[in-house]
N, C-alpha and C positions, 0 to 999 in steps of 0.2 A: 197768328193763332196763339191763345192763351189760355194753362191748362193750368188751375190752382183745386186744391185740396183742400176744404177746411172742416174744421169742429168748430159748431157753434155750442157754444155754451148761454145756459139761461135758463128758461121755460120754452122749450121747445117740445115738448113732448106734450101728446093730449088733449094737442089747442090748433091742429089743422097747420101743422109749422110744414110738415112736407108736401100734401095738396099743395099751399100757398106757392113754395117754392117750387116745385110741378109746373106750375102756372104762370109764374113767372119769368121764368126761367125758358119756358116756351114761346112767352111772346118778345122776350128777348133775343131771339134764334140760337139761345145755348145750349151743347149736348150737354151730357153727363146723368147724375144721377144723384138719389138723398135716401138716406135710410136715419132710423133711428139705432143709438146705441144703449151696450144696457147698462152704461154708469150716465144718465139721462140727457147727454151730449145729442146731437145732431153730426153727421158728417154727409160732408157733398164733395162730388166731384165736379168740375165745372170746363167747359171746354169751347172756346170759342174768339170772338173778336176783344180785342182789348180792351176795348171801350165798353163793351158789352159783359162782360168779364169783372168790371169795375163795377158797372151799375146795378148789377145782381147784387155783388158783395154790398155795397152802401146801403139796399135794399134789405138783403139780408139781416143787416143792424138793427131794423123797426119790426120787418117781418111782420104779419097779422097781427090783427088787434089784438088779442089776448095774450102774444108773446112778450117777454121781458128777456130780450138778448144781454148776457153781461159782456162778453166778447168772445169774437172769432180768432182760433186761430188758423193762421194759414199759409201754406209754401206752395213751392212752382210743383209741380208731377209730372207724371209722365203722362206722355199723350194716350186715352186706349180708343182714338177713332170711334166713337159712338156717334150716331146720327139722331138721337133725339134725348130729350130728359125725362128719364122714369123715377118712381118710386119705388125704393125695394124695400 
């Protein structure tokens, strides 16, 4: 299990970047969650298989058509056992 934390910085906001990663992230089989923040950042929590953990984040990088990710930042977190990925 791998549980990372990140701020996406970019154009993420206003262009379906959470849905996206919603969706993703589900067919992925990763819990956690995405919200938007209000200095126009993105943050996720992300929780899951390694491998799967990775390919989110790579994912994340392109994210929907209309995003322009400049980068992610991101560290290890703490686990908080969630069983699916929502939007808040």
């Amino acid at each position: 299990m791998t549980v990372r934390h990140l701020i996406v910085h970019g154009r993420v906001q206003g262009i379906f970047f959470r849905d996206w990663t919603v969706e993703t992230a589900r067919s992925l089989g990763i819990a956690g969650w995405v919200r938007n923040r209000p200095d126009g950042t993105a943050e996720a929590h992300l929780e899951g298989d390694p491998a799967a953990v990775d390919r989110m984040v790579e994912a994340m990088r392109d994210g929907p058509p209309r995003a322009k990710v400049d980068r992610i930042d991101q560290h290890e977190a703490e686990r908080e056992d969630l069983s699916g990925f929502e939007r808040r």
